[in-house]
BAPA-228593 format. One record per residue (C-alpha): residue in three letters; z negated, x negated, y. Coordinates in steps of 0.2 Angstrom, whole numbers, plus 2048, in hexadecimal, padded with zeros to 3 digits. Layout:
<recs>
ALAZXY
...
</recs>
This chain:
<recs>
UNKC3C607910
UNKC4F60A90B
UNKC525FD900
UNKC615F690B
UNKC535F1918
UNKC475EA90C
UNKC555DD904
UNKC5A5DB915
UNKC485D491A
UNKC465CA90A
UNKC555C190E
UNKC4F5BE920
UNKC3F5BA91B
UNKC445AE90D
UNKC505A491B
UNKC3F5A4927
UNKC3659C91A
UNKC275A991A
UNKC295AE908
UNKC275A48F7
UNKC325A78EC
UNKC3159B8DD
UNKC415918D4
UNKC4859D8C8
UNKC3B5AA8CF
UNKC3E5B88C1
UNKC325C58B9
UNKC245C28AC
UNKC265D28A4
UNKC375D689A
UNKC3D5E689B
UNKC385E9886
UNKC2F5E1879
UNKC325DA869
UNKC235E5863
UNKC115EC864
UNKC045E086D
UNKBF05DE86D
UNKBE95E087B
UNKBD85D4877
UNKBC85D3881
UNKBC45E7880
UNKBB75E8875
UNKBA85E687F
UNKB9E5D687C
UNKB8F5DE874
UNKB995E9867
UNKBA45DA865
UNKB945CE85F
UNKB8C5D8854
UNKB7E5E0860
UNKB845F1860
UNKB7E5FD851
UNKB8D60984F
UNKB8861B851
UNKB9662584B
UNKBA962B853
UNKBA962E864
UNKBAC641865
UNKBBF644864
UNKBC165286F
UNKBB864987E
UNKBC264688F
UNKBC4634898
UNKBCD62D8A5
UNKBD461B8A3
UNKBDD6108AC
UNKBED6068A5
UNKBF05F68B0
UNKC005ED8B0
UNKC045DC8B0
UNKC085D28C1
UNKC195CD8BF
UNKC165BD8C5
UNKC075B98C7
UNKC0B5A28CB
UNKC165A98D8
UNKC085B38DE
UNKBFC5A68DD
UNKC075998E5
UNKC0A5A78F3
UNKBFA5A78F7
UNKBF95958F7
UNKC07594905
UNKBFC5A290F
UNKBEB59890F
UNKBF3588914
UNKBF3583926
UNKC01577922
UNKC0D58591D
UNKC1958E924
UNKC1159C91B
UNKC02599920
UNKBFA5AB924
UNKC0B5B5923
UNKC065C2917
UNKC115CF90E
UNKC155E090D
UNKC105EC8FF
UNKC235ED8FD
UNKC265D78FB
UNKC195D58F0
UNKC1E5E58E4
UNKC2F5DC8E6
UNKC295CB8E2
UNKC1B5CC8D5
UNKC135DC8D1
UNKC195E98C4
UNKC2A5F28C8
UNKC2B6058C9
UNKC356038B9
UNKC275FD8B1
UNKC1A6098B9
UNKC286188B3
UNKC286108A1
UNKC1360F8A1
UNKC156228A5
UNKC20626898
UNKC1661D88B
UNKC05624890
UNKC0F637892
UNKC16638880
UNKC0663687A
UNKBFF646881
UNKBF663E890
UNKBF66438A5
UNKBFA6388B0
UNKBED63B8BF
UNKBF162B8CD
UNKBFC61E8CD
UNKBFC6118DD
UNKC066088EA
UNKC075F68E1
UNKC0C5FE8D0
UNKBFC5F68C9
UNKBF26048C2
UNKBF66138B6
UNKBE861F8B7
UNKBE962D8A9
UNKBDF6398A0
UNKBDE64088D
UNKBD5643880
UNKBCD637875
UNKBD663B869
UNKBE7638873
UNKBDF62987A
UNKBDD621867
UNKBEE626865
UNKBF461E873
UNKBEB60D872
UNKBE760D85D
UNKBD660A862
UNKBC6611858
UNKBBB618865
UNKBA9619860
UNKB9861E864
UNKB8A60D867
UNKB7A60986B
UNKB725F9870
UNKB665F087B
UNKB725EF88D
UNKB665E589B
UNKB555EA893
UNKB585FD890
UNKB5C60587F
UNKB7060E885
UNKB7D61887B
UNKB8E61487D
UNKB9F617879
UNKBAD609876
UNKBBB60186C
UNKBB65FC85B
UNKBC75F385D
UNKBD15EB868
UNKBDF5F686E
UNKBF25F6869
UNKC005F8875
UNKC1160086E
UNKC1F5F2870
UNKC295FC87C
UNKC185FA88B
UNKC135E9881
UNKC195DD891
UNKC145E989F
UNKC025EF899
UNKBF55E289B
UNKBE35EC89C
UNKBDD5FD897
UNKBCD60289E
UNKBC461189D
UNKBC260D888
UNKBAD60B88B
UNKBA1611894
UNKB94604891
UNKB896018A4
UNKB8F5F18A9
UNKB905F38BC
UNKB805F48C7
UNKB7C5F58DA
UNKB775E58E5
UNKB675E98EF
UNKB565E68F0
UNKB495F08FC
UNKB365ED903
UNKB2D5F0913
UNKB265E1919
UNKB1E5E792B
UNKB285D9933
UNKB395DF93D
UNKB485E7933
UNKB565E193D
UNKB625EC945
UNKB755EA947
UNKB715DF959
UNKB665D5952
UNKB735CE945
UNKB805CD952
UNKB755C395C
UNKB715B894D
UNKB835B6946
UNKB8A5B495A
UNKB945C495A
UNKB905CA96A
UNKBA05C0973
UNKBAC5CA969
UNKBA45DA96E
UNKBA55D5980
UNKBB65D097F
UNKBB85E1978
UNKBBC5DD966
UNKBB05E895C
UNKBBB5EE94D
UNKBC65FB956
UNKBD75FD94F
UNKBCE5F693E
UNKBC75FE92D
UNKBBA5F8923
UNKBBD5FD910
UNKBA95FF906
UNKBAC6068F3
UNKB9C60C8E9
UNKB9961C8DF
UNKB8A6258E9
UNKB8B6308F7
UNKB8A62A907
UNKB7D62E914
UNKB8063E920
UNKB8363F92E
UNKB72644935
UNKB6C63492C
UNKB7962B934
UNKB7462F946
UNKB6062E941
UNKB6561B93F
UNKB7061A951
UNKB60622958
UNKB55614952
UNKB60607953
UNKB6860B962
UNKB7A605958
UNKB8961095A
UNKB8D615947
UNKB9B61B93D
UNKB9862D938
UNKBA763B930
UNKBA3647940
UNKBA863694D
UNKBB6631940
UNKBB262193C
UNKBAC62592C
UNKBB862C91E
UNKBB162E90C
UNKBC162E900
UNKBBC6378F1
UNKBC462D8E2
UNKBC96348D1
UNKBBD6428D6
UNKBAC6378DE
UNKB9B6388DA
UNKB8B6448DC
UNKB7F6368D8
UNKB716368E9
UNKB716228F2
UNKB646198F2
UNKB6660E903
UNKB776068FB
UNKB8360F904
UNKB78613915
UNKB775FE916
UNKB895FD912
UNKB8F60891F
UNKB8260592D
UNKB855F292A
UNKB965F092B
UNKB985FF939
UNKB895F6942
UNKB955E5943
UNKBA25ED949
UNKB9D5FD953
UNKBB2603954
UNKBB6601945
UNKBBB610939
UNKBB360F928
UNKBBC615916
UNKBAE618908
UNKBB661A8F9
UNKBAA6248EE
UNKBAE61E8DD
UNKBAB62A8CF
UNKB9A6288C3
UNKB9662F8B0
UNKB8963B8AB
UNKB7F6308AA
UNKB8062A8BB
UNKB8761A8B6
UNKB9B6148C0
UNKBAA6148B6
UNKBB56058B4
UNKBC26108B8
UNKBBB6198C8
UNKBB66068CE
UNKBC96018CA
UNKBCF60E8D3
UNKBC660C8E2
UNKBC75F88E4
UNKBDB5FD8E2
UNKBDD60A8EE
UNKBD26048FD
UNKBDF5F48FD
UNKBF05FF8FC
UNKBEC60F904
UNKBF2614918
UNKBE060E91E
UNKBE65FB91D
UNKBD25F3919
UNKBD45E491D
UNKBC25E1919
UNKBBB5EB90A
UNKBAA5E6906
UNKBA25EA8F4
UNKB905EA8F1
UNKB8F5EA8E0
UNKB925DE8CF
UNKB905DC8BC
UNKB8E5CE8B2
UNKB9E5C48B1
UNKBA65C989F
UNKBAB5B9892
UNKBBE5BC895
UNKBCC5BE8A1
UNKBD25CB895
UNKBC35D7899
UNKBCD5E789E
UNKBC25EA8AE
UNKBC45D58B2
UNKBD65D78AE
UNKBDC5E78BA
UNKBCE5E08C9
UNKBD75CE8C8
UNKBE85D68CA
UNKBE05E18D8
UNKBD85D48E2
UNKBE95C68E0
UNKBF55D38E4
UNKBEF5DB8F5
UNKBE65CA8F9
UNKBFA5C78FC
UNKBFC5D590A
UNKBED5CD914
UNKBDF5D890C
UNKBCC5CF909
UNKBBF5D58FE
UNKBAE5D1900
UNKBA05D18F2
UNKB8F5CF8F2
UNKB8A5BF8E6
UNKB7C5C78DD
UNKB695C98DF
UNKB645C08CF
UNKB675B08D5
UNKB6F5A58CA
UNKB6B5B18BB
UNKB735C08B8
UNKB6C5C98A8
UNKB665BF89B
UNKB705AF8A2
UNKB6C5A08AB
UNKB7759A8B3
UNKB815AB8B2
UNKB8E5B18BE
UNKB915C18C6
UNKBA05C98C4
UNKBAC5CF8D1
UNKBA25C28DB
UNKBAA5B38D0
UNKBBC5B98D3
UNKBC75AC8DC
UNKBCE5B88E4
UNKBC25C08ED
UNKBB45B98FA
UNKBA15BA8F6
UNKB945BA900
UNKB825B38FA
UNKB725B9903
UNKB665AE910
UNKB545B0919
UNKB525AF92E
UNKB4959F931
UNKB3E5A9940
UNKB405BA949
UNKB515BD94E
UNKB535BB962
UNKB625B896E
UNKB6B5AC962
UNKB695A694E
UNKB585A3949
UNKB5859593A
UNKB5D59B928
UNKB59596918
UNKB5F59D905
UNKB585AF902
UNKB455AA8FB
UNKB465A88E7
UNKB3B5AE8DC
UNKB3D5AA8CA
UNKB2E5B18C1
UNKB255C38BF
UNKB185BE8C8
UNKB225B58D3
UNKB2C5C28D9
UNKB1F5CD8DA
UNKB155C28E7
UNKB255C58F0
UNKB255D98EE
UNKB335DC8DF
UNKB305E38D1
UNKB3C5D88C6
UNKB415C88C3
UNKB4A5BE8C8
UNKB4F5C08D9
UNKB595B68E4
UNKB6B5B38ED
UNKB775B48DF
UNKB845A58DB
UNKB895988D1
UNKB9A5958C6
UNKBA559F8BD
UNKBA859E8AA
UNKBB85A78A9
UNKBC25A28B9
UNKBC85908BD
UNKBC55898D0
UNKBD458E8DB
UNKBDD5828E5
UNKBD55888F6
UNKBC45838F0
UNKBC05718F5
UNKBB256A8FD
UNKBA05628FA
UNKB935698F0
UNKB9F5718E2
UNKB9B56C8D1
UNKBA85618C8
UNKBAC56F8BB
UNKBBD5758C0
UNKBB45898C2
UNKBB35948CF
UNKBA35918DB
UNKB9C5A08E3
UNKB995A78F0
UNKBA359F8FF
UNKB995A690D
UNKB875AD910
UNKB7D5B891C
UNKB6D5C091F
UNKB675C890D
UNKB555C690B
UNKB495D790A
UNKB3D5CB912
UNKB4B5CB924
UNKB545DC91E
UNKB5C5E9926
UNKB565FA92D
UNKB5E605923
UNKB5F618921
UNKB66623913
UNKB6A633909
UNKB6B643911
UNKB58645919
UNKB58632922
UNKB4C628918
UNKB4C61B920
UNKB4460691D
UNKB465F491A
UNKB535F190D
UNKB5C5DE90B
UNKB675D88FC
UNKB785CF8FC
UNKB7E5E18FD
UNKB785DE912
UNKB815CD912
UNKB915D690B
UNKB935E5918
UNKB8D5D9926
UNKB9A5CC924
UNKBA85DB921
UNKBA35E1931
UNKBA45D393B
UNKBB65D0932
UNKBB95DE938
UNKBB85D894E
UNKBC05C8949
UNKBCF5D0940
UNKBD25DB952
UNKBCE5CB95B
UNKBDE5C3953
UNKBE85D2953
UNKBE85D1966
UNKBF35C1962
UNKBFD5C8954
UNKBF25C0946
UNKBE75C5938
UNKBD75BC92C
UNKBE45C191C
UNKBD95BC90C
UNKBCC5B3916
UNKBC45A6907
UNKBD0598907
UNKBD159891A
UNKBBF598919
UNKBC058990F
UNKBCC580919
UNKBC358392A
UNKBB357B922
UNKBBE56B91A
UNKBC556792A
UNKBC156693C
UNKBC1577946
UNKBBE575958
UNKBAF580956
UNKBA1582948
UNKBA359293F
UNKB96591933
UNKB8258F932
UNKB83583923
UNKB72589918
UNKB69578910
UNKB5A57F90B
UNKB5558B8FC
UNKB5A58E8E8
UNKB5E59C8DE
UNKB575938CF
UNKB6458B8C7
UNKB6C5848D8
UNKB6757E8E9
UNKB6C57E8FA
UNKB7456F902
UNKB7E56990F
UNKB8F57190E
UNKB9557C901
UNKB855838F4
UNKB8658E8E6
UNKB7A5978F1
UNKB8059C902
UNKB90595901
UNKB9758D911
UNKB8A59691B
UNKB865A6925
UNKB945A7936
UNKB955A5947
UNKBA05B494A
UNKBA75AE95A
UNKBAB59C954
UNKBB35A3945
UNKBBE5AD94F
UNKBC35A095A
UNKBC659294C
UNKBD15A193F
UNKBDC5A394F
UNKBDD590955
UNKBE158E940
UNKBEF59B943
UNKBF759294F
UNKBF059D95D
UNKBE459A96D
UNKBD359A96A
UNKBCE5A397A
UNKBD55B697A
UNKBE55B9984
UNKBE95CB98A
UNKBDE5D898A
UNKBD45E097D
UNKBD95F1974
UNKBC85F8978
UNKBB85F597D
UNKBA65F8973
UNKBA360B973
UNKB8F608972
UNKB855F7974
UNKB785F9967
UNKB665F396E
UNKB5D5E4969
UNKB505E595D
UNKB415DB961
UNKB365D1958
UNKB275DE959
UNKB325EA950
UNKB2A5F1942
UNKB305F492F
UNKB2D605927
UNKB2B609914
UNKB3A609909
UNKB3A61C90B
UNKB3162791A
UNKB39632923
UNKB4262B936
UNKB3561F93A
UNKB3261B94A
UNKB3060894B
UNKB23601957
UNKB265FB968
UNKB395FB964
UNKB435FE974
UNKB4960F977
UNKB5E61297C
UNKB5D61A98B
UNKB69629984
UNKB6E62C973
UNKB7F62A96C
UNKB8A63896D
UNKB9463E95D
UNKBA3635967
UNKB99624968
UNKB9C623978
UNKB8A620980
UNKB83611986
UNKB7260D97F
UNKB675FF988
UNKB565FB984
UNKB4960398F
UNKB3D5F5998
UNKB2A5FB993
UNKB195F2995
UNKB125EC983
UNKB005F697F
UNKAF25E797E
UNKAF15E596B
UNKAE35ED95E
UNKAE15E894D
UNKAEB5F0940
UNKAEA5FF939
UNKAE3600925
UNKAF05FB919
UNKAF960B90F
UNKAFA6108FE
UNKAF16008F5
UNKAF56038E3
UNKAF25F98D3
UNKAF85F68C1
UNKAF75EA8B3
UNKB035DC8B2
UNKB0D5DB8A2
UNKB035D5894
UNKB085C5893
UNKB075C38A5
UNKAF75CB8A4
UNKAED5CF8B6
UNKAEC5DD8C2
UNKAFA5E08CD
UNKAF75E98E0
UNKB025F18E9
UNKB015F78FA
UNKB0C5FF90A
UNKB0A5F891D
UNKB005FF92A
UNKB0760C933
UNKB03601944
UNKB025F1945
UNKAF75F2953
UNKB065EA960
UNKB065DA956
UNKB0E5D3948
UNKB035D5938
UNKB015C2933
UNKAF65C3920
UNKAEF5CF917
UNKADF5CD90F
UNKAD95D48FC
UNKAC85D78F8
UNKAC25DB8E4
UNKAB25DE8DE
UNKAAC5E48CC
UNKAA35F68D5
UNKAAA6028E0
UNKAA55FB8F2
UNKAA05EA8ED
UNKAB15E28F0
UNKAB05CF8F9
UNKABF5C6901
UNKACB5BF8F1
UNKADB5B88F8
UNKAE65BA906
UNKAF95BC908
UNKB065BB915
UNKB0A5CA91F
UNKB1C5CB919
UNKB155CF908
UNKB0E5DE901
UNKB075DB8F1
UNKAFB5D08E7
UNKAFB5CA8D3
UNKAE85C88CF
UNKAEA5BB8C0
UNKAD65B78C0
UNKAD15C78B6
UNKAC85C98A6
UNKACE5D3899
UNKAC65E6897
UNKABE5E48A7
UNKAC05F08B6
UNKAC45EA8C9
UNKAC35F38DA
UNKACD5EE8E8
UNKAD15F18FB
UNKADD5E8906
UNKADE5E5919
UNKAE95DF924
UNKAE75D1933
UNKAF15CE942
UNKAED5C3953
UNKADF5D1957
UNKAD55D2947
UNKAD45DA936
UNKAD75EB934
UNKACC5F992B
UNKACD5F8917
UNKADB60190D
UNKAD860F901
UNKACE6098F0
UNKAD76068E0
UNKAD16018CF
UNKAD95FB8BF
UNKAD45F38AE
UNKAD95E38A8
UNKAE25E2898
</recs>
């Protein structure tokens, strides 16, 4: 925009009232300093305490990429904008900025960003990406040039990071800033490697349904947007990660099951954006649930993958995850919704460089009307060695979380009951449960580091002044997860986590930001008017508040919980109540801008779950579309009206394994698979036999058919046990499984 324009539109929009503009609004920064600053909170927590032994200089001659961020401007301005934008009182209320405005007003200038450049030039270093809201340098050099850049010390670690032994690089020190940069520069990532980030999802077979994109629009009522012809199009839904997403081959494997029109890159609803150069590391379900999910919410909606870069060893950068958050909320794609299905534990300090630069991220384009979604956790209220412990982005005021909740019953026509994602706290615990760790639960709690934003009132928050997280909840349970299907060969199962409640909620943002559009409106930065909906009286009610469950530390209650948050939506009621909060009619006027390309098919309740990985199962007595989806996702699927076969008694369980607990759990722990049929009826127990011989093995326990394995604590040490299992449905008990053995400690 020519600069005559853009003052031309400040000033009318000043007059209008639709921009904040503080008394004696000026900039933070100055255009020098009086000399070099300390940047603290670098130094990595471990190295910092003492818990690090010190290998040696990191190799001088080896190449990274980091990321200089810059400091906001004015960052009370900012916050008070946003204030003003999520009060229904205001003027402002909802009237979000242009990139432009809020450069103008309270992110860095170009000046800075040209003066960050010359810096990080003279030392010897590339410059490989700046970005549209001046908040990110991205550069590259030798270590080398890099220490002589920030006069850090970049050495070689090792120590014990979340139970396993890892070697690292970091700052022995915390790094300086030449005087000429000092007020503009607040972070520099990129300095360590050290794994601190880790993907949100946990997956089992359970031989009950694994719910298809319909049966969470007819549990979260999102069926009247589709019918009203508001299912995403015209919207993009932004999903950053560092594997590669599923092919496109997958992707039509799971529109064949499910009968859900799906984004794939040949219809062109899905666009994987390489960033700083993406990844090669294989998906293990993350991004197949993420897309699928979010796609399955809203069929016409174009998704952007940004495919952040990884290490050698695998592991994201802090840079690449910078990188992405940045560019899905400044690029021409306009995300309105970005969902992130990942975390870390949330560092001691603001000053953290990854906390720093994702802070300024989230504030800034929360100002041009953008929302990101996190998923809570699946620790409960642990995370590492911490409870309570928050997760990290999840705790950031700026951004909205989502925690994770179990179906009450079978998912049907409408909502079926829901409680808090089932807890487990103990090894054994979990294990009755079918993970392989512990704990496990919804993630949430308080931040340490962030201070409660004005926005966030209600009952149920502590009186600590923190941040409570999440906000809002959805299904996230293994135990009622998702079919899901990944990689490049479609394996395909039963995954759950927060990281399905993220994507699922992104989705159905997705319709509801069309919806308004048809009336000139838009969600903006969706917590606080989540907050004020539930504080006040809507016409309609927008939310299933979730009052029972715990994540260990916290439980579920009426209102607002550490746990679920304000609850799991009614798509069609929250549509309805953001308009009529906007100041619009909460019945559609006009017509829509398109209809549903494809109505996906219900998924009934004698739909069967398949292992974590097989290859494109067919589920049983699932309703078959009447034609397949074309590439153009233009086909009409309907479910096929057939006669149920009279039921048989299962077939034998799979697989049965067994290994010895932990030794100071001590036991025999079995493992099996589900019947590959469930004889036309769902499988309501299963039975364990054990004897002390081969053959001689009598009924010991029995455990629900959602679970598939068994800690046998009643063992003698340095004896050896045999054991089969069977499984029992409405008919009769099916054959025995194969024989395993094991010897107690």
């Amino acid at each position: 925009m020519h600069r005559r324009t853009y003052l031309h539109w400040l000033v009318v929009l000043a007059v209008a009232g639709l921009l904040f503009i503080p008394p004696g609004h000026r900039s933070v920064a100055s255009a020098a300093s009086a000399g070099p600053r300390t940047l603290p909170g670098h130094v990595p927590d471990v190295v910092r305490n003492g818990q690090a032994a010190q290998l040696g200089p990191h190799a001088a001659g080896d190449v990274l990429t980091i990321n200089v961020g810059l400091r906001l401007r004015d960052p009370q301005g900012l916050d008070a904008f946003l204030q003003s934008a999520a009060d229904p009182s205001s003027a402002r209320y909802h009237r979000y900025l242009s990139q432009d405005l809020v450069n103008a007003l309270y992110n860095p200038t170009t000046d800075q960003v040209q003066q960050v450049i010359s810096w990080i030039q003279g030392h010897g270093l590339s410059i490989t990406a700046t970005y549209p809201n001046n908040l990110l340098v991205t550069a590259r050099g030798t270590v080398s040039q890099i220490e002589s850049l920030t006069h850090v010390s970049l050495r070689d670690f090792r120590a014990s990071i979340g139970g396993k032994n890892e070697t690292f690089f970091a700052p022995a020190n915390d790094p300086v800033v030449d005087g000429s940069v000092a007020d503009v520069v607040e972070s520099i990532s990129g300095l360590s490697n050290i794994p601190r980030f880790h993907l949100l999802s946990n997956g089992i077979a359970h031989g009950q349904p694994a719910y298809y994109p319909q049966d969470f629009a007819n549990a979260y009522d999102v069926n009247p947007l589709w019918t009203s012809g508001y299912n995403g199009s015209g919207q993009h839904v932004g999903i950053t990660l560092w594997t590669v997403p599923p092919s496109d081959s997958t992707l039509n494997s799971f529109a064949a099951t499910t009968g859900a029109s799906t984004a794939t890159t040949a219809n062109g609803r899905l666009k994987v954006i390489p960033v700083d150069g993406g990844t090669t590391t294989a998906d293990g379900g993350e991004a197949g649930m993420d897309i699928e999910s979010s796609s399955g919410m809203a069929p016409a909606a174009t998704v952007d993958y940004y495919e952040a870069p990884t290490d050698t060893s695998g592991n994201p950068t802090d840079v690449g995850l910078e990188d992405s958050l940045n560019l899905a909320g400044t690029d021409s794609n306009n995300n309105l919704q970005i969902t992130n299905s990942w975390s870390e534990c949330e560092p001691s300090s603001t000053s953290d460089p990854f906390v720093s630069a994702t802070n300024n991220i989230f504030t800034s384009n929360s100002a041009t009307g953008h929302t990101y979604l996190f998923s809570a956790g699946d620790s409960g209220s642990t995370c590492g060695s911490t409870n309570p412990g928050a997760d990290y982005p999840a705790s950031d005021p700026y951004v909205t979380a989502v925690g994770g909740t179990r179906f009450s019953a079978n998912v049907g026509p409408s909502w079926p009951g829901e409680v808090a994602w089932k807890y487990c706290g103990t090894f054994f615990a979990c294990l009755q449960l079918g993970y392989s760790s512990s704990p496990v639960g919804s993630g949430g709690g308080y931040s340490v580091i962030f201070n409660r934003p004005t926005w966030q009132t209600g009952s149920g928050l502590a009186a600590n002044g923190k941040r409570g997280y999440p906000d809002i909840a959805a299904d996230g349970d293994p135990a009622t997860g998702a079919y899901v299907c990944y990689g490049a060969s479609a394996s395909c199962g039963q995954i759950g986590g927060t990281s399905l409640s993220s994507p699922l909620w992104a989705g159905i943002l997705a319709d509801i930001n069309q919806y308004l559009a048809a009336q000139n409106e838009s969600a903006g930065f969706l917590s606080p008017t989540l907050y004020s909906l539930a504080n006040g009286t809507p016409q309609y009610s927008e939310y299933h508040d979730i009052t029972s469950g715990t994540n260990g530390a916290y439980n579920c209650t009426s209102g607002w919980d550490a746990i679920t948050g304000w609850g799991s939506p009614d798509a069609w009621n929250l549509a309805r109540d953001l308009l009529a909060a906007n100041g619009g009619s909460p019945t559609p006027t006009g017509t829509a801008t398109s209809t549903p390309t494809n109505t996906p098919i219900v998924a009934t309740s004698t739909s069967t779950a398949t292992a974590i990985v097989t290859n494109t199962p067919a589920p049983t007595n699932t309703p078959t579309p009447t034609n397949t989806p074309t590439s153009t996702g233009t086909a009409t699927s309907t479910p096929t009206a057939t006669a149920a076969p009279a039921p048989t008694v299962p077939s034998a369980p799979l697989n049965l394994t067994t290994s010895t607990a932990p030794r100071s759990s001590n036991g025999v722990v079995l493992k099996w698979q589900a019947p590959s049929s469930n004889g036309g009826s769902a499988i309501s127990k299963y039975n364990v036999y054990r004897g002390l011989g081969s053959g001689s093995e009598t009924l010991l326990a029995s455990v629900s058919g959602s679970t598939l394995t068994y800690a046998d604590k009643a063992t003698t040490s340095k004896t050896t046990y045999y054991y089969q299992v069977t499984a029992v449905n409405a008919t009769g008990e099916s054959a025995r499984s194969n024989q395993a053995s094991a010897r107690a400690r």
